[in-house]
C-alpha positions in Angstrom: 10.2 24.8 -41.8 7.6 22.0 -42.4 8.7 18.9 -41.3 8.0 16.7 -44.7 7.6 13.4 -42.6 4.5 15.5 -41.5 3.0 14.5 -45.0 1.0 11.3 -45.7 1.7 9.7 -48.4 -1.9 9.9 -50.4 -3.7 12.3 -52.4 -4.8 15.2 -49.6 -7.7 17.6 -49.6 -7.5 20.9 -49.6 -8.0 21.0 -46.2 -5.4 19.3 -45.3 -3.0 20.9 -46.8 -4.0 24.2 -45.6 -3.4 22.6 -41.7 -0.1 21.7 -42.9 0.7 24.6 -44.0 -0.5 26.2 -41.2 -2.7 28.8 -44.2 -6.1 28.9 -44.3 -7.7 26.7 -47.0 -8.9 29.8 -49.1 -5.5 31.1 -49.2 -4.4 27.3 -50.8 -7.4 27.8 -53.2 -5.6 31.0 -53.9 -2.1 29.4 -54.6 -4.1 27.0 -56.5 -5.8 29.3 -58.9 -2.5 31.2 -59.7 -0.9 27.8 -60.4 1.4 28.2 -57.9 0.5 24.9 -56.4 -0.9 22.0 -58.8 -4.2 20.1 -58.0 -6.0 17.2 -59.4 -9.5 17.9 -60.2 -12.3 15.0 -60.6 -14.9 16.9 -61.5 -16.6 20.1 -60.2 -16.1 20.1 -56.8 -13.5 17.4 -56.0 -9.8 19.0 -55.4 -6.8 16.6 -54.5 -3.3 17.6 -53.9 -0.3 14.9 -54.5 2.0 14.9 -51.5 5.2 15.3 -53.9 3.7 18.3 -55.4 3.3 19.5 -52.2 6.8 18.9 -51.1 8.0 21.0 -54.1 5.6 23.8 -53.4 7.1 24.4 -50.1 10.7 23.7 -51.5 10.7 26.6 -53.9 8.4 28.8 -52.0 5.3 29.4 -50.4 4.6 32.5 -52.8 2.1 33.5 -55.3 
């Protein structure tokens, strides 16, 4: 189980969130794309991750 104190508390790349969760960061683009997990998107290329949706993500289920 991921620890959530392991979380910052700020909008997180997708990078990020694929060391936390211990996935590589195509397989988050994956989760993303079947809006499994929900991202904030500024644009074309910037991707940002809240750290509460990421909490839930993990709560319910890492599963696409």
């Amino acid at each position: 189980m991921i620890d959530a104190g392991l979380i910052p508390n700020r909008l997180l790349t997708i990078k990020e969130v694929a060391q936390i969760l211990c996935v590589n960061e195509r397989t988050v683009r994956r989760y993303a794309d079947a809006g499994a997990l929900h991202v904030i998107r500024k644009g074309t290329r910037l991707v940002r991750i809240s750290p509460n949706e990421l909490k839930q993500f993990i709560v319910t289920g890492m599963s696409v």
